[in-house]
C-alpha positions in Angstrom: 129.0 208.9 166.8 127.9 205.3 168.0 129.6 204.1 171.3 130.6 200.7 172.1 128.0 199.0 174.1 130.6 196.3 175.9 133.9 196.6 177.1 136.4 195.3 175.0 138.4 192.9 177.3 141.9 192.7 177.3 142.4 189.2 175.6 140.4 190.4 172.6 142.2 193.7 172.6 145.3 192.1 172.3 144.3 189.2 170.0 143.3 192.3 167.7 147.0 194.0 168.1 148.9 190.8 167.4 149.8 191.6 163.8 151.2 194.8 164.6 154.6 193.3 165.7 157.5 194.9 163.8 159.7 192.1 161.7 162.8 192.5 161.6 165.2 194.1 159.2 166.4 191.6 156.4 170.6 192.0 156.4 172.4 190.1 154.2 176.3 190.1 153.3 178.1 191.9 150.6 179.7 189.6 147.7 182.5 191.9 147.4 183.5 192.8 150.5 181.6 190.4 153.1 180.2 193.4 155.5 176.5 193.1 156.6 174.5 195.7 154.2 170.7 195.5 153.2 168.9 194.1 151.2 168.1 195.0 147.5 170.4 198.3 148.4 174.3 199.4 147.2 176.1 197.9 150.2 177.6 201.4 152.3 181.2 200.0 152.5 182.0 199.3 149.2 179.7 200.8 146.8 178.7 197.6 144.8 175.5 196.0 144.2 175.1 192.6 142.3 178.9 192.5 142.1 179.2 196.1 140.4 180.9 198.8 141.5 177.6 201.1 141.6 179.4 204.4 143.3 182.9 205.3 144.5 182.5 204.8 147.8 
C-alpha cells in the first residue's frame, strides 16, 4: 500500500470535510391539524396526508 509522502495540513483536511455537514430535517405543518410533521410522510397526529385521512390514528 502506497503512503502519503506529505502531511496533509489541517486547512486542506478540513477544506476536504466541509461537505460532510448534516442539513437539517425538512418539517412542515399538517393541513389538517396544523402540528409540525415531515415531509412527504402521514403526519403522526392525525393520520392524513395530502388532506386524506391515510390511517386511524
Amino acid at each position: 500500500m502506497p503512503l502519503p509522502k506529505k502531511k496533509t495540513s489541517k486547512a486542506r483536511r478540513d477544506q476536504r470535510r466541509s461537505h460532510h455537514a448534516l442539513s437539517p430535517v425538512g418539517v412542515s405543518t399538517c393541513s389538517q391539524c396544523g402540528q409540525p410533521k415531515l415531509s412527504h410522510r402521514v403526519c403522526p397526529n392525525c393520520g392524513s396526508y395530502k388532506g386524506r385521512k391515510i390511517t386511524a390514528a
